[in-house]
N, C-alpha and C positions, 0 to 999 in steps of 0.2 A: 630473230626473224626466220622465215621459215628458209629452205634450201631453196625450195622455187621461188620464193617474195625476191631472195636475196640477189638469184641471177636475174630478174627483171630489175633491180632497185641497183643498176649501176652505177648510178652515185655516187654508193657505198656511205647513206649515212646510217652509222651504229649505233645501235642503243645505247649502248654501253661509254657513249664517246668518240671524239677521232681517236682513232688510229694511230695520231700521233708522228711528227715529220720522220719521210723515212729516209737513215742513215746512210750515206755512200759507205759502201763496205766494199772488201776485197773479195772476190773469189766468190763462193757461194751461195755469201749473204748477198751481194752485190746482184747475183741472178735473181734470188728467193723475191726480192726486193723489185726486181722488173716483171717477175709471177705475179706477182701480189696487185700490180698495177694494170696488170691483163687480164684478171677477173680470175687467174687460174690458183683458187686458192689450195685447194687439195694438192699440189704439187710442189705449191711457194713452202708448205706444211713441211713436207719431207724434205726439201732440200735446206730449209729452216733446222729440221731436228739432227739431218746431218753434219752440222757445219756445228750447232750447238755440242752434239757428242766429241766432235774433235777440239773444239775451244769452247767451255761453258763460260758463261758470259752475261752482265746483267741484259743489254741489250737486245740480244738476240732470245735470249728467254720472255722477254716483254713481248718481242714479236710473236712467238708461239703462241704466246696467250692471247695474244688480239685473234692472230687467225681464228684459234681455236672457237673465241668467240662467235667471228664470222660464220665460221661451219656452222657451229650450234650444238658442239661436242662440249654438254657441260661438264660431265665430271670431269676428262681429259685439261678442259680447260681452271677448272679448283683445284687441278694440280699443279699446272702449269703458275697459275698465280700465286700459288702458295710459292716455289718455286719463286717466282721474282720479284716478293717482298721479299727472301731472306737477304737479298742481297744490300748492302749499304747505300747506293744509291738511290732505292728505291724511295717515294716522296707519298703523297697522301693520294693523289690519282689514281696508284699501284693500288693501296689499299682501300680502298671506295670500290676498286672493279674487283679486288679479292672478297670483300664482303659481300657485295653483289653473287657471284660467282656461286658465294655457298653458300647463301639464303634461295638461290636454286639448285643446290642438290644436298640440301639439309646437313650442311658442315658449318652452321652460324657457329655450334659450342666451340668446337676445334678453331675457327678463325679468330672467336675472339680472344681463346687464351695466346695464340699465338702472340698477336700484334699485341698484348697486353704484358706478356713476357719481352715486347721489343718495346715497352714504354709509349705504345700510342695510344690516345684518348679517341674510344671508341665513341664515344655520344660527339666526341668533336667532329665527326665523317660527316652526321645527319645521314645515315643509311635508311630508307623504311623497311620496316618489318613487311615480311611475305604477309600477304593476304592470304585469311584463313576463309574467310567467308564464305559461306556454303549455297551452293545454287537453295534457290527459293524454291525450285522442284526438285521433288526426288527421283532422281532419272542415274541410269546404268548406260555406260558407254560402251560398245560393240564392234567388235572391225568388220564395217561392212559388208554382206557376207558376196565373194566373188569378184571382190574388187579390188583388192591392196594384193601386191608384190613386194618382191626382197628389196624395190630400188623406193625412190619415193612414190605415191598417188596420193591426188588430192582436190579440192576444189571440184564437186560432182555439183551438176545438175540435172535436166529432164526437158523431154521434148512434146510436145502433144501428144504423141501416139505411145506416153510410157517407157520410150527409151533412156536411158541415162549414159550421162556424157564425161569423163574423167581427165585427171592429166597423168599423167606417168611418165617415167625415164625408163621403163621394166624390161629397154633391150640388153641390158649388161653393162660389166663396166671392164674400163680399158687401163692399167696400170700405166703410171708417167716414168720416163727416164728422161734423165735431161736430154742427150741426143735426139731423142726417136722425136719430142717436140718440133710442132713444123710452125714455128712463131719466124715471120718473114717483119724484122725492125717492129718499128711500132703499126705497124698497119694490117694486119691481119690477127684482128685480137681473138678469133673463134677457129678452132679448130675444126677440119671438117671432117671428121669422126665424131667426136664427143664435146661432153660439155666439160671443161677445164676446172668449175668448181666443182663437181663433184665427182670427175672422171670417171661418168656413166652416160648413157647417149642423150639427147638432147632431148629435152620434153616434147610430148605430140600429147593429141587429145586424143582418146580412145574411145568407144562406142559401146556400153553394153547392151544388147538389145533385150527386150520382152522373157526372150526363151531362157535368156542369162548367158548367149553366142559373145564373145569379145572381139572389136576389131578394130584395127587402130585408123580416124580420121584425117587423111592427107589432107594438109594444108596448099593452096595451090599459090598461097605468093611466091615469085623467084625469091632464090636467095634464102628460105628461113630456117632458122636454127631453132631458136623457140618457140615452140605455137602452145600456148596453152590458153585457161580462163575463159572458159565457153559460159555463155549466156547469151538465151534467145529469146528473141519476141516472136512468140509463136503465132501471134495474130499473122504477122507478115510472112514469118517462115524465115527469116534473117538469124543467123547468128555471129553474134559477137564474141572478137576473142583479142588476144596479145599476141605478140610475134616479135621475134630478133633478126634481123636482117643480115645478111652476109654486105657490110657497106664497107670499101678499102680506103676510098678516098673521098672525100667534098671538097670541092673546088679546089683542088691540089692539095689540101690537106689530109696529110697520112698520119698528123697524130689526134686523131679523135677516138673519142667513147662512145660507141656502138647506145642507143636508147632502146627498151621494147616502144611500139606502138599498140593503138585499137586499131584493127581492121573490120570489118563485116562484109558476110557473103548468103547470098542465098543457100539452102540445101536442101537438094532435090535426092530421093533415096539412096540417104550417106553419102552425097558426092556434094563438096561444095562448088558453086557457077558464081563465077565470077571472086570479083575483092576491091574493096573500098577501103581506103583511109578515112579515118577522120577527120574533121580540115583542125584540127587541134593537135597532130601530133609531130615532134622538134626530134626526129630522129637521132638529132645530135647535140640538138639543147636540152633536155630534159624528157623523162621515163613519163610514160603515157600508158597505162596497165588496168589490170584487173575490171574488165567491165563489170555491171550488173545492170542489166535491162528492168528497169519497173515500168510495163506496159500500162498500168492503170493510171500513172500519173504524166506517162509520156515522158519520162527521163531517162538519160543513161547514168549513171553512176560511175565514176571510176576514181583511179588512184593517180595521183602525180605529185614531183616536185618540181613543177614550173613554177618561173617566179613570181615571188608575191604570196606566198605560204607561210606558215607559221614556222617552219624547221622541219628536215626531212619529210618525210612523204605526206600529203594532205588528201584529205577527200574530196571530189569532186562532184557537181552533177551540171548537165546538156539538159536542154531541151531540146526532142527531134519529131518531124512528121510525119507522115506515112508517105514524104517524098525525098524524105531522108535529106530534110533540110535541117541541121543545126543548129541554136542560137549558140550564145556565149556560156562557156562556163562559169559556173559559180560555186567558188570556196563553200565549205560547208562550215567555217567561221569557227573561231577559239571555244566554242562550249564541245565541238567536238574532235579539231585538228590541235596537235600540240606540240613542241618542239620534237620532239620523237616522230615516229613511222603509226600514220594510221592507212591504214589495207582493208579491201575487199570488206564491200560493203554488199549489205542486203536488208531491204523492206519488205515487210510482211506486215498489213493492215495498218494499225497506228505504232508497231515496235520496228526501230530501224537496230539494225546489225553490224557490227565492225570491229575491225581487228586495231589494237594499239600496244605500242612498247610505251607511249609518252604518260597515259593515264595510269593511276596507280593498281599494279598486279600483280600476281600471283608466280607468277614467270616471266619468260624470255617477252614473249606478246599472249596477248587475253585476248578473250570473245567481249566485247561491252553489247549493253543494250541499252537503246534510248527513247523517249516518247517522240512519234513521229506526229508534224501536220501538214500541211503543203509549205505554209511559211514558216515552219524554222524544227527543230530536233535540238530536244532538250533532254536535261535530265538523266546525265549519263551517270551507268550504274556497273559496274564488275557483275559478270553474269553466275560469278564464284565455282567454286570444286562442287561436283569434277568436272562439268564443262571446261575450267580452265585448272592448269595444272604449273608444276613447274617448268614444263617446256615451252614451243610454242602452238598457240593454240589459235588456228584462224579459218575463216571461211566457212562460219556456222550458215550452214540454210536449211531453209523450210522448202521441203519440193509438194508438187500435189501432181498425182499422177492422172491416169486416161479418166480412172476411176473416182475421182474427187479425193483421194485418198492421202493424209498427209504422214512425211517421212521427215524425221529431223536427221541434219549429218553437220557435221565438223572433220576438220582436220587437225591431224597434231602429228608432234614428232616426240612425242614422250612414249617414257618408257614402258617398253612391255607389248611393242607395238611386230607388227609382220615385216614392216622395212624402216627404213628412211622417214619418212611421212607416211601415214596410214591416213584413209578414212573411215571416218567411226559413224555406226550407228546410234544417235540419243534414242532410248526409250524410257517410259515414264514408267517409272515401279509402282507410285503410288497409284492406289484407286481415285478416280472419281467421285464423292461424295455427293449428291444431288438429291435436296428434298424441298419441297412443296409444303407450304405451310398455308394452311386454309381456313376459312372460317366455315359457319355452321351452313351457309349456303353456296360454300363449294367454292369461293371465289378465294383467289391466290393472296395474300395479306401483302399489301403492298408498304406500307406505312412501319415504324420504328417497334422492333420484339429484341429479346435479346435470348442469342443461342452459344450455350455453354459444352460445347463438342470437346470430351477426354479422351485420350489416348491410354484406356488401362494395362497396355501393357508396356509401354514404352513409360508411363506415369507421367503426362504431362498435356496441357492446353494443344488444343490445334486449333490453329486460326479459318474462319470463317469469314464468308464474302456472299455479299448480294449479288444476283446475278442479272443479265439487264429486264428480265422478264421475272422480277421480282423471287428466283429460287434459290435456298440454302445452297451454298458452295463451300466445300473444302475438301484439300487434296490428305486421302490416307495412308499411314505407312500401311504395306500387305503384309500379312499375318499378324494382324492385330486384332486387336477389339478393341469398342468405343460404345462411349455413351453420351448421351447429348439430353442438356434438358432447356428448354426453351419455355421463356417466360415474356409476360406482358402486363404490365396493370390493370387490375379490372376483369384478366380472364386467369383461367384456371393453369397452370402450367405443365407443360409435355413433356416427359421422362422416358427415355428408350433408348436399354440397358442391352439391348440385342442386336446392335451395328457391331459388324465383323467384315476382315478381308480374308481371315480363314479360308480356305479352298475355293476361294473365290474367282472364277475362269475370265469375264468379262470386267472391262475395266471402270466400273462404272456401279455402286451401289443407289441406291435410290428407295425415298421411302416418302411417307406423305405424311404428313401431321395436321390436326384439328385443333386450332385453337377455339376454345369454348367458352365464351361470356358469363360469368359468375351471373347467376338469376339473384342478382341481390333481393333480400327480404320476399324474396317465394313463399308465401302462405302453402302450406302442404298440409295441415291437419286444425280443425277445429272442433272443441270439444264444448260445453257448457256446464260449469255448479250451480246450485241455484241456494238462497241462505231463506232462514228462517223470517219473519216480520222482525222490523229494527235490532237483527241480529248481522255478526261479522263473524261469526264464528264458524271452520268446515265442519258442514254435517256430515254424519255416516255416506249418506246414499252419498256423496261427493268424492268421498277417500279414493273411489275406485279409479275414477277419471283422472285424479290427479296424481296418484300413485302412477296410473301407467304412463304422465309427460314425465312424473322424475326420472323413471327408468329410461325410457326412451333420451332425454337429453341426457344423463350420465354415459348413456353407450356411445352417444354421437354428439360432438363440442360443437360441428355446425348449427345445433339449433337451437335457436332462444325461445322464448313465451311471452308474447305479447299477451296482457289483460289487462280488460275494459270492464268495468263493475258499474253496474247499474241498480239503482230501485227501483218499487213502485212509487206511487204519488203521494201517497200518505204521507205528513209531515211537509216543512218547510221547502223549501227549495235547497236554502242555504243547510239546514241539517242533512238531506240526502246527499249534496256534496260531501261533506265531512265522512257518511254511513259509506258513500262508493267508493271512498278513498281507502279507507279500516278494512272493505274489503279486497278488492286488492291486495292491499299490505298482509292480507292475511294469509292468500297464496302464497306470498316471497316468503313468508314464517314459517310453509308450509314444507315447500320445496328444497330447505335449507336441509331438512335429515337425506336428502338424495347429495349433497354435495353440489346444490344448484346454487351460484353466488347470486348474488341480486343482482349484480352488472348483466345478467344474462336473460334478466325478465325487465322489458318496458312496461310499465301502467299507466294506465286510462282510469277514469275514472268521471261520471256524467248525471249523477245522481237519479233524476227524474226525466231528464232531459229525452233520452230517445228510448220509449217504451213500446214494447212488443205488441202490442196491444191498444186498445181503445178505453182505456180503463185511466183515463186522467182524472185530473180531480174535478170531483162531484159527477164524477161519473158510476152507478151501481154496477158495480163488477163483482161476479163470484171470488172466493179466497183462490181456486184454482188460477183462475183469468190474474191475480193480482202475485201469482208465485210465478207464474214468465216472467214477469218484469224483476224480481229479487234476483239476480243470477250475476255472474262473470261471464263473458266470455274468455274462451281460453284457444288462441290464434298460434299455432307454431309455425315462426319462420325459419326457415333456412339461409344460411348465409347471410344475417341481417346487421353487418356493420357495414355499408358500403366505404369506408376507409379501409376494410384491414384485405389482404390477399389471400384467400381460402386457398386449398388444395383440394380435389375431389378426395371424397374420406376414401380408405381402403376396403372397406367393405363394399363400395359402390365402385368400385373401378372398371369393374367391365358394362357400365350402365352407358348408356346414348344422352350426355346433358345434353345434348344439342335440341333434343327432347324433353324440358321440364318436364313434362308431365310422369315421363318414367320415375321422377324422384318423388312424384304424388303418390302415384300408385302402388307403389314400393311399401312407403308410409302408409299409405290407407292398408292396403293388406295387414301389414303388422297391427295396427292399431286395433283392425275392421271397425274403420270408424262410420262407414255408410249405411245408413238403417234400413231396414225394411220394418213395414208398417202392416200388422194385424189386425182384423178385423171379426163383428159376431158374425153368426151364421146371417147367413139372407142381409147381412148390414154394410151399408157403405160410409157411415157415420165414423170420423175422428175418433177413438178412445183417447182418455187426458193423459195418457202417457206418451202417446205416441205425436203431440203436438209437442211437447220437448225435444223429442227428435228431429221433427222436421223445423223447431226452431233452431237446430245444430244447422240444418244443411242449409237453413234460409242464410244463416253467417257466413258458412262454406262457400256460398253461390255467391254474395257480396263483396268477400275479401279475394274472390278468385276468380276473377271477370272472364278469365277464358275458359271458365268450365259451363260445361251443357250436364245438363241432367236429365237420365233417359227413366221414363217413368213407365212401371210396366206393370196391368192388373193383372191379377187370377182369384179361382175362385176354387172350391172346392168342386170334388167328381159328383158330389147329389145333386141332382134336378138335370132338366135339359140343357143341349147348347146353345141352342134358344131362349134361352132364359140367361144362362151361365154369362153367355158373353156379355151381353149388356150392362150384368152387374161390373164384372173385373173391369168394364169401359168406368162407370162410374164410381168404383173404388178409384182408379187411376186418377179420375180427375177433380175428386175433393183432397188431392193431395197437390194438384197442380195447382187451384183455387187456392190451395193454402197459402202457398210457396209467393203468388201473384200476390194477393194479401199482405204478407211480408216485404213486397218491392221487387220481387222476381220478376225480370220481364217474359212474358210469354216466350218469348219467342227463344229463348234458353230452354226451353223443357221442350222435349219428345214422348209425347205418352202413347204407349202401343198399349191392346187387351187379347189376353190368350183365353178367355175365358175358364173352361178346365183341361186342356189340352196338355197343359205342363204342370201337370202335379209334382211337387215336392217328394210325395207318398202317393205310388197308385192303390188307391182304392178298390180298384175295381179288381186286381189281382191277391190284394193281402185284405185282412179283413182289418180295418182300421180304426185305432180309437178315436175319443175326440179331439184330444193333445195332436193326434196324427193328421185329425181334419184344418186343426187350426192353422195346423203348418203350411197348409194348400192357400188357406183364403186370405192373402197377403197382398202387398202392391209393393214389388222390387223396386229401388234406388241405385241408377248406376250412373257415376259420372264421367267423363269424356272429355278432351281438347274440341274448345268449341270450333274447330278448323277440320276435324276430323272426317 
């Protein structure tokens, strides 16, 4: 327990145990022993180690060891216990607080060989192992800066206006002789110079202001020796605190045990008005301490062992009003009071804060943390290293200054410290990790993804957390790098290899991610073969079109080939089935020299069924009009198993899916699968080759219902504008009539006419052949997102 817990906790219940009945002894043990009973432990010490130098003794060496305890001098004390096991008297008590002893100052090897060369059964003690547990945050502890001295300080808070408030002993300290002691019998248990356990002045609260000025805050109770444990309700301007009373007698009784109480007082600039008791505190029945004010729930919190507790010191909480009317207190119940000392407590949102030697830890007393509600705090957890250490470690708070601004601090009296007790700065080392994971219209993904955050240089997972506003959370170790890939069914998954805390100033990385919907079975290219009368066989003119889907799907595994083979009318029904099928299959035979498996090509097949044409049977159709209808479609889809989980291919990585249409256009370029259509001079009539073509884009426009197609005429530079335009109008729109014809709905096409304004080849400047003219008198095909 801490050196301040312990002078309020006059009780005197120990961690470690009683104390054990104390011996009537002669002479100096006999004083050590009325010290020890006066709270005056630093004194009882010396005249202890005196009396031990002149007659060593198993006794009086057990005593050293308790004190030592008391103080909180571990190492002093793991020697003192080694020291009073070797003795023969010494029984399993001895050895329980020796093991103890040095599972806090890392002498467990050394203890247990001992006692095991003295033939004790160390697993017969039940000792638990020090907690190694590591705080959940990665935080560096700091000695506050301008606030810790040679003696103890501890317990800080904050006032509205950004002041902060301490405890200290930092007037000096005052060495004991026995003489010079001014102990009048049993009734004057406090000295009025100092404080007898640790013979340095008596704690005050201290004031650091804004500027970082230090000044120490007078207590205006008569009588006080200890004033410490500040906590305010700043709404009122009240502060609450502890206090030791200079009391000789009650009711003629001069052998009593002095209690701290709670008091509260207004404070009007650094000067406290007035002072109030608590109607709760037994000055002389039981220790009434450590407030903490939680103005939001309108409680006081504090510490006691009044009766009716679990063992040693228990937590409490009041309810009070803004007329500083009290109810009754209430136990804070066995999930968080335990036979040991639980201290200074502190709430902050839903996490309540407390100090215990009874719960299992680390050291002397631990920081815990638990889940707070109004009705009840559960869930108590060791807040681990290095918040807690092997000394002790209490009075963890969260301040928030003038500026919203928040500070962690703890106190401790471990090693390595400015005094006695120091207050430490927590600061978090790790970064912030904060990212946004969104869909294609910007909104935050609320719903189940999974995010896989590494730590490459540390080589290991870092755990990740939803945040209440649906954002990626995890805390980073600094100077690391990290990468994180985040995945979901059905969309494409996020990979990013460039999270770092390298040089990183602010505490807080942040980044945004897209999750992008797999366009399952995306038509992106269609192309058409067309076969011979009652043939299955690829002709020449075909090789070329199918040659360039082998290549194309060998380069890229997302894409498959849908094809649907058709005839004309000739022949049965039932035989053109059979004929559409042969074809088909004669693709997959085809595609197999590219390394195309047949799992990768779906087939259709429809015989007669749906002809391009008006050329059914006993209908007189030209052989041209009856060779549309002989053909394959040949349909590329993209990503078309909707079971399997694609990734964007690597060649496409810096494309916009969010954008199908970018993976169309992408594809149509490679391919140049969009036609433009020539025409003779002075003519606005279809050539039969170029009805092939626009029976490709009548498919195009069918399997890819969100494309618009922009139709634009031209003509060549001979004749007038006046003449010109009109023609490229109706070049334009016997190819829209076509398109309509095939099942196009109008209202899908846009057809503009330039007449000859946009030559191919200016004419007018070069003198141009007819090849050169032919190239002008055209109607361009360009397709588009019908939303566009």
């Amino acid at each position: 327990m801490k050196k301040a817990f312990t002078i309020f906790s006059i009780t005197a219940v120990m961690i470690f145990g009683s104390l054990g009945t104390v011996h009537a002894q002669k002479g100096k043990v006999r004083y050590a022993d009325k010290q020890m009973e006066l709270m005056n432990y630093r004194h009882a010490l010396e005249v202890y180690e005196q009396s031990y130098a002149n007659k060593p003794n198993y006794e009086t060496a057990r005593k050293i060891s308790e004190a030592q305890v008391i103080l909180r001098d571990y190492d002093r004390s793991y020697e003192w216990w080694k020291t009073t096991v070797g003795y023969d008297e010494a029984g399993n008590p001895d050895y329980i607080q020796y093991l103890r002893s040095a599972q806090l100052t890392d002498n467990l090897e050394e203890a247990f060989s001992i006692l095991q060369a003295k033939e004790i059964s160390v697993e017969g003690l039940n000792v638990a192992k020090l907690l190694t547990v590591q705080s959940k945050k990665k935080v560096k502890l700091e000695g506050a800066e301008g606030l810790n001295s040679a003696g103890s300080d501890f317990d800080i808070t904050v006032d509205a206006s950004g002041n902060k408030y301490f405890v200290s002993d930092r007037g000096g300290q005052y060495p004991s002789t026995m003489p010079g002691l001014r102990i009048d019998a049993k009734n004057k248990y406090f000295s009025e110079e100092k404080n007898g356990f640790t013979d340095r002045e008596y704690f005050s609260v201290y004031k650091r202001d804004t500027a970082g000025n230090i000044s120490e805050l007078v207590s205006n109770v008569p009588g006080t020796y200890n004033f410490s444990d500040p906590s305010f309700d700043k709404k009122n301007n009240i502060l609450f605190y502890s206090i030791t009373r200079d009391i000789k007698k009650v009711k003629k009784r001069d052998n009593i045990t002095v209690q701290p109480e709670i008091y509260y007082s207004k404070l009007n600039e650094g000067v406290l008005e007035g002072f109030f008791p608590v109607p709760f505190n037994d000055s002389i029945g039981y220790a009434v301490m450590n407030p903490h004010v939680d103005e939001e729930a309108g409680r006081l919190y504090f510490t006691s062992d009044m009766p009716g507790g679990n063992g040693g010191t228990d937590l409490y909480y009041v309810t009070y009003d803004e007329d500083m009317t009290f109810g009754t207190p209430v136990n804070l119940g066995p999930d968080v009071n335990t036979a040991g000392n639980e201290s200074h407590a502190f709430r902050k949102g839903d996490r309540f804060y407390f100090s215990s030697t009874g719960h299992a830890g680390a050291g002397g007393m631990d920081v815990f943390e638990a889940d707070y509600t109004p009705a009840q705090i559960s869930d108590v957890r060791n807040m681990g290293i290095p918040i807690n250490s092997v000394a002790d470690d209490f009075a963890y708070r969260i301040l928030t200054d003038e500026n919203g601004k928040e500070e962690v601090y703890l106190s401790s009296n471990r090693k390595g410290g400015q005094g006695l007790d120091d207050i430490y700065a927590i600061q978090d080392v790790y970064r912030q990790f904060l990212a946004r994971v969104i869909d294609c219209d910007g909104l935050v993904i609320t719903d189940s993804y999974m995010a896989t955050l590494r730590d490459k240089t540390q080589n290991g997972n870092v755990q990740t957390t939803r945040g209440t506003k649906g954002g990626l959370l995890a805390e980073l170790e600094p100077e690391s790098d990290f990468g994180i890939v985040i995945s979901k069914p059905g969309y494409f998954s996020v990979t990013d290899e460039s999270i770092t805390t390298k040089g990183v100033a602010g505490d807080t990385v942040k980044r945004e991610y897209t999750l992008i919907a797999i366009p399952y079975q995306l038509p992106v290219y269609v192309d058409i073969v067309y076969y011979d009368l009652d043939k299955f066989k690829i002709r020449d003119d075909a090789r070329p079109a199918l040659d360039k889907l082998g290549e194309i799907m060998d380069r890229y595994p997302f894409l498959d080939l849908l094809v649907a083979s058709h005839t004309d009318s000739r022949a049965s029904d039932e035989y053109n089935i059979i004929l559409s099928n042969n074809r088909a299959k004669a693709v997959t035979e085809y595609m197999a020299q590219y390394n195309i498996s047949a799992d990768r090509i779906r087939l259709e097949w429809f015989g007669e069924q749906e002809l391009a044409n008006d050329c059914g049977d006993g209908t007189p159709c030209s052989e041209t009009a009856h060779q549309l209808n002989r053909r394959s479609e040949l349909v590329l889809e993209a990503f078309p198993d909707p079971s399997k989980q694609y990734e964007i291919p690597e060649s496409f990585k810096d494309m916009d899916f969010c954008d199908t249409d970018a993976l169309f256009d992408d594809i149509q370029k490679e391919l140049a699968a969009i036609p433009t259509v020539y025409f003779d001079f002075d003519k606005s009539m279809l050539r039969s080759v170029h009805k092939k073509e626009l029976e490709r884009t009548a498919i195009m426009l069918k399997r890819m219902p969100n494309l618009m197609l922009f139709i634009e005429g031209h003509t060549d530079q001979r004749g007038s504008e006046e003449y010109n335009k009109p023609l490229s109008e109706r070049r334009a729109d016997v190819v829209k009539k076509y398109l309509i014809q095939r099942g196009i709905e109008e209202s899908r096409m846009d057809e503009t006419w330039f007449g000859k304004t946009r030559p191919v080849n200016d004419c007018n400047d070069i003198s141009c052949t007819e090849a050169m003219h032919q190239l002008n008198r055209r109607t361009e095909l360009r397709v588009g997102n019908i939303n566009r």
